[in-house]
VEXDO-546235 format. One record per atom (N, C-alpha, C): y, z, x; atom name; chain. Coordinates in steps of 0.05 Angstrom, whole numbers, plus 5000, padded with zeros to 4 digits. Each point is the difference from the previous one (the first is absolute). Layout:
residues N
NODE   py   pz   px name chain
NODE    Y    Z    X   CA     A
...
end
This chain:
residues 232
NODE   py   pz   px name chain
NODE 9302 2522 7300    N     A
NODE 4984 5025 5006   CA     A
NODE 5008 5011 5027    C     A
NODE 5011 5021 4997    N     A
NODE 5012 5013 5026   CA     A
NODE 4968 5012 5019    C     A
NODE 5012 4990 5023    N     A
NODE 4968 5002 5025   CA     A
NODE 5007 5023 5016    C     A
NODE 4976 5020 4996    N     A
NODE 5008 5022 5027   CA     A
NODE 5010 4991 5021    C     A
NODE 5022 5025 5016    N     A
NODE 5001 4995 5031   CA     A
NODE 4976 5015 5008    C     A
NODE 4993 4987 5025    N     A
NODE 4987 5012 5021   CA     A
NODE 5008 5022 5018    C     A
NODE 4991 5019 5002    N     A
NODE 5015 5030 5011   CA     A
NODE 4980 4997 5028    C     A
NODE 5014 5007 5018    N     A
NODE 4989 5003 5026   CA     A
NODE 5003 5024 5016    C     A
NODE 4986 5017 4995    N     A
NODE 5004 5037 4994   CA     A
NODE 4985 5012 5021    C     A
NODE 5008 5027 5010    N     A
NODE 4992 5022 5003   CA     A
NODE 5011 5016 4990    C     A
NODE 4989 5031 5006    N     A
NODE 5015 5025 4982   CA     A
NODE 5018 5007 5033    C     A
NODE 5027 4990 5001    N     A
NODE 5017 5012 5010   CA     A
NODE 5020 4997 4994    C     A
NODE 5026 5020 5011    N     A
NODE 5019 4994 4987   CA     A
NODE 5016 4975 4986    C     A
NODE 4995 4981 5022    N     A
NODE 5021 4973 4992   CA     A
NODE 4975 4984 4981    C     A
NODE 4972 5009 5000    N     A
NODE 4990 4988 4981   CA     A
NODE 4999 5012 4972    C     A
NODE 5001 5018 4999    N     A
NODE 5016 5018 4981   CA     A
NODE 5022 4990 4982    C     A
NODE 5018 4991 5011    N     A
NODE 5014 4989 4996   CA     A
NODE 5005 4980 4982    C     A
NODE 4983 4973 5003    N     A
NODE 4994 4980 4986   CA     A
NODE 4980 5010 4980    C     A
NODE 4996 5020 4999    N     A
NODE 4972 5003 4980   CA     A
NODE 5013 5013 4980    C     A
NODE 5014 5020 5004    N     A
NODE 5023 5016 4979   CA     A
NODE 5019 4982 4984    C     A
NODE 5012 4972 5012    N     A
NODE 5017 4983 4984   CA     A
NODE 4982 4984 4988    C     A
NODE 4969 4990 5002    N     A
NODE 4995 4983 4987   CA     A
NODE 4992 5020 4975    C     A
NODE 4988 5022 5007    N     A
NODE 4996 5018 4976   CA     A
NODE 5023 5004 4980    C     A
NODE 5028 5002 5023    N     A
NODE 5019 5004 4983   CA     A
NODE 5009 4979 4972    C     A
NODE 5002 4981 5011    N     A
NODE 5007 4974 4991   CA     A
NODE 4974 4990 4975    C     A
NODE 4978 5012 5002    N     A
NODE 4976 4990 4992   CA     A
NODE 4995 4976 4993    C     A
NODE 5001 4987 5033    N     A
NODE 4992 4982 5015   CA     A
NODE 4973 4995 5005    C     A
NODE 4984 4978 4985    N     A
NODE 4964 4996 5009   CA     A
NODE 5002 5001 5027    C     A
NODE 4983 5012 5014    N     A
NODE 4990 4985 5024   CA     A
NODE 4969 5012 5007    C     A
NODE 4997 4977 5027    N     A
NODE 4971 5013 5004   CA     A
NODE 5001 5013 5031    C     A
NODE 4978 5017 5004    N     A
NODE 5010 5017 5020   CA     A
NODE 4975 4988 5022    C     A
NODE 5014 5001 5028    N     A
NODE 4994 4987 5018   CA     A
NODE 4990 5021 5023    C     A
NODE 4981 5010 5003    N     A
NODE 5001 5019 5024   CA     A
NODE 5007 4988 5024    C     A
NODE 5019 5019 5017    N     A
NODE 5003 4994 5029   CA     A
NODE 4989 5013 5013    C     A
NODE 4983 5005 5013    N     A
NODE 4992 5032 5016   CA     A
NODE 5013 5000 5031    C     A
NODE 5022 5010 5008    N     A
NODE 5016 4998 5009   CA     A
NODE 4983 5011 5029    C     A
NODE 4980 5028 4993    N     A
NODE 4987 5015 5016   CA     A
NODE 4976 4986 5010    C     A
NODE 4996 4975 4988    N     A
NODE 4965 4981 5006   CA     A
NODE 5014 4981 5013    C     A
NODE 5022 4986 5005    N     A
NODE 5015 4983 5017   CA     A
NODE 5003 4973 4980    C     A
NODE 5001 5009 4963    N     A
NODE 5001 4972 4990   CA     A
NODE 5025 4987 5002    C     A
NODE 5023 5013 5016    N     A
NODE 5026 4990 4998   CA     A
NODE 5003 4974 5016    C     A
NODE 4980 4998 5016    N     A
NODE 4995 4990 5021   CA     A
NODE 4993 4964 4991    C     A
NODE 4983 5000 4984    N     A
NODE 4979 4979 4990   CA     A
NODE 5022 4984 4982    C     A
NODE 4994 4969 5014    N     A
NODE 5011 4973 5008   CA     A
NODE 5016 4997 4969    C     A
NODE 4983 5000 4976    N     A
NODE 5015 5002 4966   CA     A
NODE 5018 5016 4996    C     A
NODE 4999 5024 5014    N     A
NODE 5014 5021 4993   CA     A
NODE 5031 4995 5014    C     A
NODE 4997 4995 5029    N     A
NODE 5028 4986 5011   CA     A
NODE 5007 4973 4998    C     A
NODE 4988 4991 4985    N     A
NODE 5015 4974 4989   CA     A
NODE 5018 5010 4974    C     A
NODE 4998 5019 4985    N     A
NODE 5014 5016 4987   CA     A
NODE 5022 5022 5016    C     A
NODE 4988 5013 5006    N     A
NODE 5020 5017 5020   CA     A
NODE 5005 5002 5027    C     A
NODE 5010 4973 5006    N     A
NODE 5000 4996 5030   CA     A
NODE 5003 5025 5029    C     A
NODE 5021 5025 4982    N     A
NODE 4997 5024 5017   CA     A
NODE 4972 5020 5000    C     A
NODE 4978 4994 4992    N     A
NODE 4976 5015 4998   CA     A
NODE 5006 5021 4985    C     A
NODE 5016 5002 4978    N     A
NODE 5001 5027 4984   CA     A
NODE 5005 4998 4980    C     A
NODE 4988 5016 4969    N     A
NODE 5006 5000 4981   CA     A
NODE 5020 5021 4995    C     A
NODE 4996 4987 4969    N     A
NODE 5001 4990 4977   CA     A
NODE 5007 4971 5006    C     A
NODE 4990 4984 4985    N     A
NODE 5003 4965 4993   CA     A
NODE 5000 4995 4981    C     A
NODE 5004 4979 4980    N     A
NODE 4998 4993 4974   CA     A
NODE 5000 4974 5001    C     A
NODE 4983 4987 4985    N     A
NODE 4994 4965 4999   CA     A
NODE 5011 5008 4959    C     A
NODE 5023 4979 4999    N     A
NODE 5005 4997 4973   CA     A
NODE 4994 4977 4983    C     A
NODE 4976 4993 4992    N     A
NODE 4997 4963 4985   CA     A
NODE 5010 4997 4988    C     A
NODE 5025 5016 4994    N     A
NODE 5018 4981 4979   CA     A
NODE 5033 5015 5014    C     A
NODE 4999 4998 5029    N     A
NODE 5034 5013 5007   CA     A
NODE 5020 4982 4993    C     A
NODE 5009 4988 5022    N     A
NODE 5033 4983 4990   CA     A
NODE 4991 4980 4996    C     A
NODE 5012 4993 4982    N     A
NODE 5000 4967 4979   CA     A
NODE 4971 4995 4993    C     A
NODE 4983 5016 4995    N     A
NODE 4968 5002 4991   CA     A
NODE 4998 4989 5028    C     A
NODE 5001 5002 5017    N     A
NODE 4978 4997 5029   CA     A
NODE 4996 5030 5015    C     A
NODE 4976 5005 5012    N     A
NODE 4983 5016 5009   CA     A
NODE 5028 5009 5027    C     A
NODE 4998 5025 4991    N     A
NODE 5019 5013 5023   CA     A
NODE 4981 5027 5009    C     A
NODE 5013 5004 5034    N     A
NODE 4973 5021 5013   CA     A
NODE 5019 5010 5017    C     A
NODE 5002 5027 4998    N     A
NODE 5020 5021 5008   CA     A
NODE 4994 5021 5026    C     A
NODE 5011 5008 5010    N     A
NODE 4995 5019 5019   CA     A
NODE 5024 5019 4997    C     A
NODE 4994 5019 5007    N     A
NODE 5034 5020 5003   CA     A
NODE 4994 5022 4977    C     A
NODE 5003 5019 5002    N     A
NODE 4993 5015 4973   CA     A
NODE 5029 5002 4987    C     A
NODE 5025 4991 5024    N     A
NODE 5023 5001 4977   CA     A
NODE 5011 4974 4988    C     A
NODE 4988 4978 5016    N     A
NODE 5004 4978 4992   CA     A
NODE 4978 4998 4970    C     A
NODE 4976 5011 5003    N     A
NODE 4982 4999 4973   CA     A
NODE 5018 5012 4983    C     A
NODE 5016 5025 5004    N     A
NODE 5010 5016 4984   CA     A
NODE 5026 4985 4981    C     A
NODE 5015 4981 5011    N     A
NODE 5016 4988 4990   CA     A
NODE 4992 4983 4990    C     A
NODE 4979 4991 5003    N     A
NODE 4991 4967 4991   CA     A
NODE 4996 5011 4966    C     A
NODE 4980 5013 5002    N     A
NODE 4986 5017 4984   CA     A
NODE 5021 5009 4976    C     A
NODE 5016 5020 5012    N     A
NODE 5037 5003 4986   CA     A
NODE 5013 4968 4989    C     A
NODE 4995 4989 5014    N     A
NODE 5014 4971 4985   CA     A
NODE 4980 4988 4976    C     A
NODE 4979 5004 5018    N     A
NODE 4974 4985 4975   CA     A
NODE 5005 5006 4975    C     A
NODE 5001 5025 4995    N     A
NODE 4999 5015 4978   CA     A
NODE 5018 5016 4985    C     A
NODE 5020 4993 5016    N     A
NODE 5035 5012 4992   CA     A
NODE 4999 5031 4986    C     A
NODE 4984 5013 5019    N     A
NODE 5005 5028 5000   CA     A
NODE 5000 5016 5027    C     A
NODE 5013 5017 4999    N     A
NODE 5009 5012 5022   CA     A
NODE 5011 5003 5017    C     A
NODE 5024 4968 4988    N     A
NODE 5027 5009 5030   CA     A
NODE 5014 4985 4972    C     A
NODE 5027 5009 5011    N     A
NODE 5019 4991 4978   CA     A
NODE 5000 4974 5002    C     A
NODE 5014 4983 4979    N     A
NODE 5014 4978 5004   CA     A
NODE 5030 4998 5008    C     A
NODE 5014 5014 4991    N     A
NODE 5026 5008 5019   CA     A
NODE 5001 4995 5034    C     A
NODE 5013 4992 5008    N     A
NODE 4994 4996 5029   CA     A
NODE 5015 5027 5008    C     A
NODE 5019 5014 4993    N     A
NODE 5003 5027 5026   CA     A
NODE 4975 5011 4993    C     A
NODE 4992 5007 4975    N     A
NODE 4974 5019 4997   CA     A
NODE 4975 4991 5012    C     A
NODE 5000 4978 5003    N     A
NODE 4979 4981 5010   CA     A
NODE 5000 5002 5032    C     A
NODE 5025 4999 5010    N     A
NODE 5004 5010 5021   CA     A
NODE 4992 5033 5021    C     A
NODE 5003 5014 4981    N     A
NODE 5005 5029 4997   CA     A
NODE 4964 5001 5010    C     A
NODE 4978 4993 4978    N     A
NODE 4968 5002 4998   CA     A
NODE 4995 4990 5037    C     A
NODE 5011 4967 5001    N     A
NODE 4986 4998 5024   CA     A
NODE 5016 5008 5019    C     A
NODE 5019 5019 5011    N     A
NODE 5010 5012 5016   CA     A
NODE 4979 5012 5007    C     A
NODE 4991 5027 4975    N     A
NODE 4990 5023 5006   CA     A
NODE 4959 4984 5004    C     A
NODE 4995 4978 4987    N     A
NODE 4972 4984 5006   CA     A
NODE 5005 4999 5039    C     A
NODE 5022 4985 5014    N     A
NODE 5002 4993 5020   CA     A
NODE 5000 5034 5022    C     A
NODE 5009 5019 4979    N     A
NODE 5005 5027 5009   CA     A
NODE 4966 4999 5014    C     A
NODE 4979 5002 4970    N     A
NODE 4972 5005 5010   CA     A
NODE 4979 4981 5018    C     A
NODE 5019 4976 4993    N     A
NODE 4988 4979 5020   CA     A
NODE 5002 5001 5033    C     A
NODE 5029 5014 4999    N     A
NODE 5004 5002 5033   CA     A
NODE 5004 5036 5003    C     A
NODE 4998 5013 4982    N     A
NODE 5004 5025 5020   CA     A
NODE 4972 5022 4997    C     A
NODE 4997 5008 4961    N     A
NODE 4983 5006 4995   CA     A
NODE 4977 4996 5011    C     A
NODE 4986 4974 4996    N     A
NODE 4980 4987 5003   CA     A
NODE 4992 5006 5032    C     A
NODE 5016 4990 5021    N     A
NODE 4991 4992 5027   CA     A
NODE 5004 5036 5006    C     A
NODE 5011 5014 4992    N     A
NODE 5006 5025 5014   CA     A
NODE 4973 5019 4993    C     A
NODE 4998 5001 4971    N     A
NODE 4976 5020 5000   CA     A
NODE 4979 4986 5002    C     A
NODE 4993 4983 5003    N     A
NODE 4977 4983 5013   CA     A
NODE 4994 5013 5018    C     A
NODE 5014 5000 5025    N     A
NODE 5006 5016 5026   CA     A
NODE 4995 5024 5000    C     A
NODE 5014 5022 4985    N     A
NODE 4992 5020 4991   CA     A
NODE 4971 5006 5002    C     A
NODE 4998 4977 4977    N     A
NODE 4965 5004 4991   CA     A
NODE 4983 4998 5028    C     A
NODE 5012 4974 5009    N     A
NODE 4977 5006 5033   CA     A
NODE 5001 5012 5019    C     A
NODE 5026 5018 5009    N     A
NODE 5001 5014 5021   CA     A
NODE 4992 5029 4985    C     A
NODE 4999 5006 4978    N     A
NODE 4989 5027 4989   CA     A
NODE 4976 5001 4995    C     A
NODE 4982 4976 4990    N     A
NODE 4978 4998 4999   CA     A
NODE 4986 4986 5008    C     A
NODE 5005 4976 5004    N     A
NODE 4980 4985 5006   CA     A
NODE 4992 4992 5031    C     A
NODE 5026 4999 5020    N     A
NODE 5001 5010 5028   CA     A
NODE 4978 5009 5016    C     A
NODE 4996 4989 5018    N     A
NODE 4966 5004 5012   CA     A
NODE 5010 5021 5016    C     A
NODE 5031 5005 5013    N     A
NODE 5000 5027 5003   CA     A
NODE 5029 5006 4999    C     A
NODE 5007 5030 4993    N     A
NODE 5018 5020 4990   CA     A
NODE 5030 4988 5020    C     A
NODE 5020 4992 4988    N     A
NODE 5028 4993 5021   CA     A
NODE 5016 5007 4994    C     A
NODE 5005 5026 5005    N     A
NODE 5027 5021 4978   CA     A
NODE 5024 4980 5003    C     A
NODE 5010 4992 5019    N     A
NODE 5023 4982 5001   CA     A
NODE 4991 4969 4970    C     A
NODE 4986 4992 5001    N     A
NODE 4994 4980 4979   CA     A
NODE 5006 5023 4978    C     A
NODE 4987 5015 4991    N     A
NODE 4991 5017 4973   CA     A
NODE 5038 5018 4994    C     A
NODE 5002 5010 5019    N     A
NODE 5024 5004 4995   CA     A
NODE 5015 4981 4994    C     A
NODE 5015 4978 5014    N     A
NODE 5014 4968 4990   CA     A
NODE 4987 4999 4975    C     A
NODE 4982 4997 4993    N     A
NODE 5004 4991 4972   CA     A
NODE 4987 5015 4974    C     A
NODE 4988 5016 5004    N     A
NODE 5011 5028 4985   CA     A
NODE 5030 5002 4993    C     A
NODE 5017 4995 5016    N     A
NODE 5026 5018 5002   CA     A
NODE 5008 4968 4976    C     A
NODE 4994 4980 5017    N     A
NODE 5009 4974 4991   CA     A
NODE 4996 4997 4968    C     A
NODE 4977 5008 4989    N     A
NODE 4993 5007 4969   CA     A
NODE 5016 5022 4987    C     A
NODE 5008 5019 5019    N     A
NODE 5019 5020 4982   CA     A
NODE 5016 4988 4992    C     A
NODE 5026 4992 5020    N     A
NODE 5020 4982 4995   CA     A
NODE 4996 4983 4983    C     A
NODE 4975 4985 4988    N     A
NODE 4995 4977 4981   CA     A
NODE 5009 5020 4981    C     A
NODE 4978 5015 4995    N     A
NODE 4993 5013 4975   CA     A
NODE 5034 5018 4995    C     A
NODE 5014 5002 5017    N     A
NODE 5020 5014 4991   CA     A
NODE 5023 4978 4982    C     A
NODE 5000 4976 5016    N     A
NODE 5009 4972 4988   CA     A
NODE 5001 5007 4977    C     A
NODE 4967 4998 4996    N     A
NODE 4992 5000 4966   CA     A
NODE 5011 5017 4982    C     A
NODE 4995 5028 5017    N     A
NODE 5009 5014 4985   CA     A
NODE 5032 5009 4981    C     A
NODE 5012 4987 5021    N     A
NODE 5024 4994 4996   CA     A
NODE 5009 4978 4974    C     A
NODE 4996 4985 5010    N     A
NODE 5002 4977 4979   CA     A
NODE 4986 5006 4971    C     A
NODE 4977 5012 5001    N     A
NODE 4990 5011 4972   CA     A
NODE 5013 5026 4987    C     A
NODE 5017 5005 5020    N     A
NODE 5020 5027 4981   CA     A
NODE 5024 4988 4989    C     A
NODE 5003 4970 5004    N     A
NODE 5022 4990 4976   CA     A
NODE 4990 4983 4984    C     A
NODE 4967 4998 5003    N     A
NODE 4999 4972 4979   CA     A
NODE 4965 5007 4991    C     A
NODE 4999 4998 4987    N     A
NODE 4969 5002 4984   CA     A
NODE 4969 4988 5027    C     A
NODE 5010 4967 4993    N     A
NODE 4977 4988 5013   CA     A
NODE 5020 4992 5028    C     A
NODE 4994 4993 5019    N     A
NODE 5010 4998 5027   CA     A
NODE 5023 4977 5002    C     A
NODE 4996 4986 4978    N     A
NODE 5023 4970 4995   CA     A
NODE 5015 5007 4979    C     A
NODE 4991 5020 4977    N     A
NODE 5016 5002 4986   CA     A
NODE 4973 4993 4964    C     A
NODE 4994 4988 5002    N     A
NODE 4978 4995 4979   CA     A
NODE 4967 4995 5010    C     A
NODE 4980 5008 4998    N     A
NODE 4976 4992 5004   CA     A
NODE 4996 4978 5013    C     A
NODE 4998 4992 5020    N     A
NODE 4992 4970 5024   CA     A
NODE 4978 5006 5020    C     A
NODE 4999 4964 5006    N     A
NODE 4990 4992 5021   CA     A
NODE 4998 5021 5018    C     A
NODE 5030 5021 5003    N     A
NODE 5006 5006 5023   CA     A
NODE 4981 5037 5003    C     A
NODE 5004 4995 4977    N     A
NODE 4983 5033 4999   CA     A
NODE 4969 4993 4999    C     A
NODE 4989 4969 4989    N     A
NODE 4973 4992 5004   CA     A
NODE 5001 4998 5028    C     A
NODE 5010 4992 5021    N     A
NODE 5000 5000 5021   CA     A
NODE 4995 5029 5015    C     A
NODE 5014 5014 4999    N     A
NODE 5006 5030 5009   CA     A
NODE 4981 5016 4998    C     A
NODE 4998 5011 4976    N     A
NODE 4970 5017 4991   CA     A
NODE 4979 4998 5008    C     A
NODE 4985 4977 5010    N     A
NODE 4971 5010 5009   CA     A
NODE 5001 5009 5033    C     A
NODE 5024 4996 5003    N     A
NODE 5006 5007 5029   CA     A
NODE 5011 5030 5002    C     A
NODE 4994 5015 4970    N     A
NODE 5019 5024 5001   CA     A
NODE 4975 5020 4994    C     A
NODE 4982 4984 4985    N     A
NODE 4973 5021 4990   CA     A
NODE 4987 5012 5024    C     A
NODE 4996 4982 5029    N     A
NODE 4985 5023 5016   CA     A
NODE 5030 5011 5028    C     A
NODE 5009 5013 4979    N     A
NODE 5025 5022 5016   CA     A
NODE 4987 5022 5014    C     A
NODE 4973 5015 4995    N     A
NODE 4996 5018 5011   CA     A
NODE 4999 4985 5039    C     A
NODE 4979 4972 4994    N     A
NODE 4994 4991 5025   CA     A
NODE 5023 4993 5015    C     A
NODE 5026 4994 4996    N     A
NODE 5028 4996 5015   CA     A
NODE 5011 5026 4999    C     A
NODE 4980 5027 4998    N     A
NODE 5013 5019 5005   CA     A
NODE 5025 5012 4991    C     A
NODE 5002 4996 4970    N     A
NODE 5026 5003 4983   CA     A
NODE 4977 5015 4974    C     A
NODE 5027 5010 4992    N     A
NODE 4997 5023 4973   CA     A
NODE 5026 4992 4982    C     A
NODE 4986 4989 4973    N     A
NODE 5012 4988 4986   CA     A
NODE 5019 5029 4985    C     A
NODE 4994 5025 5001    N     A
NODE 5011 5017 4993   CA     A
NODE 5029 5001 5015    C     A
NODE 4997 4985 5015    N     A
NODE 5027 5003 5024   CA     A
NODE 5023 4977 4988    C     A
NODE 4987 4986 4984    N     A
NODE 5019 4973 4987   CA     A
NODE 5000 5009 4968    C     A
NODE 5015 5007 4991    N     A
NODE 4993 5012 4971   CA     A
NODE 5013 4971 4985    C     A
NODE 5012 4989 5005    N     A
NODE 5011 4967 4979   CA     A
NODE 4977 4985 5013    C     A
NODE 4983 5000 5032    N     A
NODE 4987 4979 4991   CA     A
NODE 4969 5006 4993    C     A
NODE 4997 5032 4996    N     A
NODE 4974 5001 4989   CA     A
NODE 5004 5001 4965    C     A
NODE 5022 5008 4994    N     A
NODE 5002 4985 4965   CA     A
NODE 4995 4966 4999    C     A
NODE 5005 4986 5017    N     A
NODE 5005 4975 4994   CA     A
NODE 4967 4991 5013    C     A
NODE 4983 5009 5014    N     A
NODE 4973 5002 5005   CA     A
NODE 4990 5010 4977    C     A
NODE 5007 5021 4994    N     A
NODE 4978 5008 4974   CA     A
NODE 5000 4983 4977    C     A
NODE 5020 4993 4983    N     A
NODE 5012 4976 4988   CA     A
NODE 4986 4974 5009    C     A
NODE 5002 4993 5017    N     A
NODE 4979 4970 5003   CA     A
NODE 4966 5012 5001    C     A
NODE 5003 5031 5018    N     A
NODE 4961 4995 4999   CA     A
NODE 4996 5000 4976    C     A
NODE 5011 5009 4972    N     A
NODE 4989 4997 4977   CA     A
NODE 5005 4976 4980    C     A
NODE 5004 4974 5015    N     A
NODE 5000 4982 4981   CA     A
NODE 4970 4994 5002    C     A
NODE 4986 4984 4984    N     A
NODE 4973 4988 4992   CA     A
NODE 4993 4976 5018    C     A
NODE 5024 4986 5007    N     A
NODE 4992 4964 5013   CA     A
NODE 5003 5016 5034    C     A
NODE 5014 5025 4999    N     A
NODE 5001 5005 5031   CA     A
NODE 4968 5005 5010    C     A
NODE 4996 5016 4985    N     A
NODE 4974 5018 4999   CA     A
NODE 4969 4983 5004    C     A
NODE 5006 4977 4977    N     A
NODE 4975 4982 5005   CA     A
NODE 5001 4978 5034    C     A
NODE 5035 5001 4999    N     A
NODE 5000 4982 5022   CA     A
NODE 4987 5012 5032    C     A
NODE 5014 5032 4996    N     A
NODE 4976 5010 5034   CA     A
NODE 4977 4999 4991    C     A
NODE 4992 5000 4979    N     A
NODE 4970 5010 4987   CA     A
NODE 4982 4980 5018    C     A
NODE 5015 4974 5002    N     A
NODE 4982 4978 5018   CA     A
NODE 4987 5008 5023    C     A
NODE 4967 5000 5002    N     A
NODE 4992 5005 5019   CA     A
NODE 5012 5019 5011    C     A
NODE 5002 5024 4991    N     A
NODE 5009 5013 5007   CA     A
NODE 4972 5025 5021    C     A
NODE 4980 4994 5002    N     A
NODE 4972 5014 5002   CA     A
NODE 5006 4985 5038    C     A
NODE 5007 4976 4996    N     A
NODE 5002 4992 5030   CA     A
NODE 5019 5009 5013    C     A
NODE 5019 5021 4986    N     A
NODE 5018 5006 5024   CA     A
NODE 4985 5012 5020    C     A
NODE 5020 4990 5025    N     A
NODE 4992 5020 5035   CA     A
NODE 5008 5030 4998    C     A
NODE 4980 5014 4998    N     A
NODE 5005 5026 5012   CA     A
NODE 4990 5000 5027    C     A
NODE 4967 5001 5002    N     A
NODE 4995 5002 5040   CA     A
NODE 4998 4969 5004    C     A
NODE 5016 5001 5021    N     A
NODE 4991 4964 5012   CA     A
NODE 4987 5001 5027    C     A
NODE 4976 4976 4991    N     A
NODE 4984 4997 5016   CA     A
NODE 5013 4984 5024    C     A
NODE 4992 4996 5026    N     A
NODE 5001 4980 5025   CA     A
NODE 5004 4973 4992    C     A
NODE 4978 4987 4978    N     A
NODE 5011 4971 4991   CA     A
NODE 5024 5001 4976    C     A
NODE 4999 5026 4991    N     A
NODE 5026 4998 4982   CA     A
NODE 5027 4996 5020    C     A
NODE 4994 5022 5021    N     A
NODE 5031 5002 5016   CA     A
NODE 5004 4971 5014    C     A
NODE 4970 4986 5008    N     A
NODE 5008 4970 5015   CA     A
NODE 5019 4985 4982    C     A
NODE 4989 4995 4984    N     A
NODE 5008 4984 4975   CA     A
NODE 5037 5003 4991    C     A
NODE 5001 5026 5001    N     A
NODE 5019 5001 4992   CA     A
NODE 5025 5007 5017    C     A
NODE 4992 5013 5022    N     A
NODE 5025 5003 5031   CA     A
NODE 4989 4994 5026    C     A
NODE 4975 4985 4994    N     A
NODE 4986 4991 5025   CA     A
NODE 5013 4979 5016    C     A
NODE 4983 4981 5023    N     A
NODE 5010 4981 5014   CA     A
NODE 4984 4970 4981    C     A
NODE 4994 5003 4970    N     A
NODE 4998 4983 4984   CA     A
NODE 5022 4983 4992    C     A
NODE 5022 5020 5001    N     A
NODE 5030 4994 4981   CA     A
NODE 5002 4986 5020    C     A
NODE 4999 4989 5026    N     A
NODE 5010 4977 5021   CA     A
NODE 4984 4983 5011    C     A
NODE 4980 4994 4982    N     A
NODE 4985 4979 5000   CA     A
NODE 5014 4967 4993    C     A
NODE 5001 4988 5019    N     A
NODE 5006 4973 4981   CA     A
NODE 4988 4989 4986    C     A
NODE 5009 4992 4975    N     A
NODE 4986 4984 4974   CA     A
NODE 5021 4988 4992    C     A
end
């Protein structure tokens, strides 16, 4: 009898992430709130799982060789996940290759850049045109990447992946990185195309009522405060 994973979630992008492949895959699991904004990242169970204080996590009771495996990384979940279930990266190794190139693309450029984005445009306790410009400008250049690469090939690797489950929830809030998807015409086809699959759709659907629009003082501690350099 196959045993849910345990999902260790918020509604943000990289948790996004894991929530779209297990949908994809239709993968049991049970869903774990993190409240990232209440400081649960913090609490002693939770970093014995994710020793860096951040989700997504996944405890698997039946991972390698039926023993209990517990994940951190949303691209490391992403592959695990891809192997578990032998969908969504080739078995071919160049093609195989090809998916986690463009996974490592969102892991190191995507990911950490409009993050940035996101906080010097919004979330910033105050306005630093030199920050907002750097990475504003820094997201065009992403998004132009993309766009590039999606004017010779359908999905960003070449077939439906990891690598575009990775990418996309980081592409839905474009207005907030200050981009107009009208400006990428291959990668808002290849956006529109994923927002309308069904497993994408249920996967932001998660808690999705808790996203941050205004953040409070204990939201901002929690999450860019002098909490993050606490020793534990």
């Amino acid at each position: 009898m196959t045993q849910p994973i345990d999902l260790y979630y918020w509604p943000t992008p990289n948790g996004g992430k894991v929530s779209i492949m297990l949908e994809e895959t239709e993968t049991p699991y049970n869903l774990i709130p993190v409240d990232i904004t209440a400081g649960d990242q913090f609490k002693p169970d939770f970093l014995a799982i994710s020793p860096n204080n951040k989700m997504p996590a996944i405890i698997d009771p039946q991972g390698i060789e039926g023993q209990p495996l517990s994940l951190f990384e949303s691209g490391a979940i992403l592959l695990y996940l891809a192997d578990k279930t032998g969908q969504f990266i080739p078995k071919q190794p160049r093609d195989r290759y090809s998916v986690i190139q463009w996974l490592m693309f969102q892991m190191g450029g995507v990911g950490p850049m409009l993050g940035q984005t996101h906080h010097f445009r919004q979330y910033a306790p105050e306005k630093i045109p030199y920050a907002i410009d750097r990475y504003t400008n820094e997201a065009t250049r992403l998004y132009r990447v993309l766009d590039k690469q999606l004017s010779q090939v359908e999905y960003v690797a070449g077939d439906y992946s990891i690598a575009d489950i990775a990418i996309f929830p980081w592409i839905v809030p474009h207005e907030k990185q200050g981009q107009n998807l009208a400006d990428y015409p291959n990668l808002q086809r290849w956006f529109d195309a994923i927002n309308q699959r069904p497993a994408v759709q249920r996967g932001l659907a998660l808690l999705s009522e808790k996203r941050v629009s205004n953040m409070d003082e204990k939201a901002r501690e929690a999450l860019f405060g002098s909490r993050q350099l606490d020793q534990r």
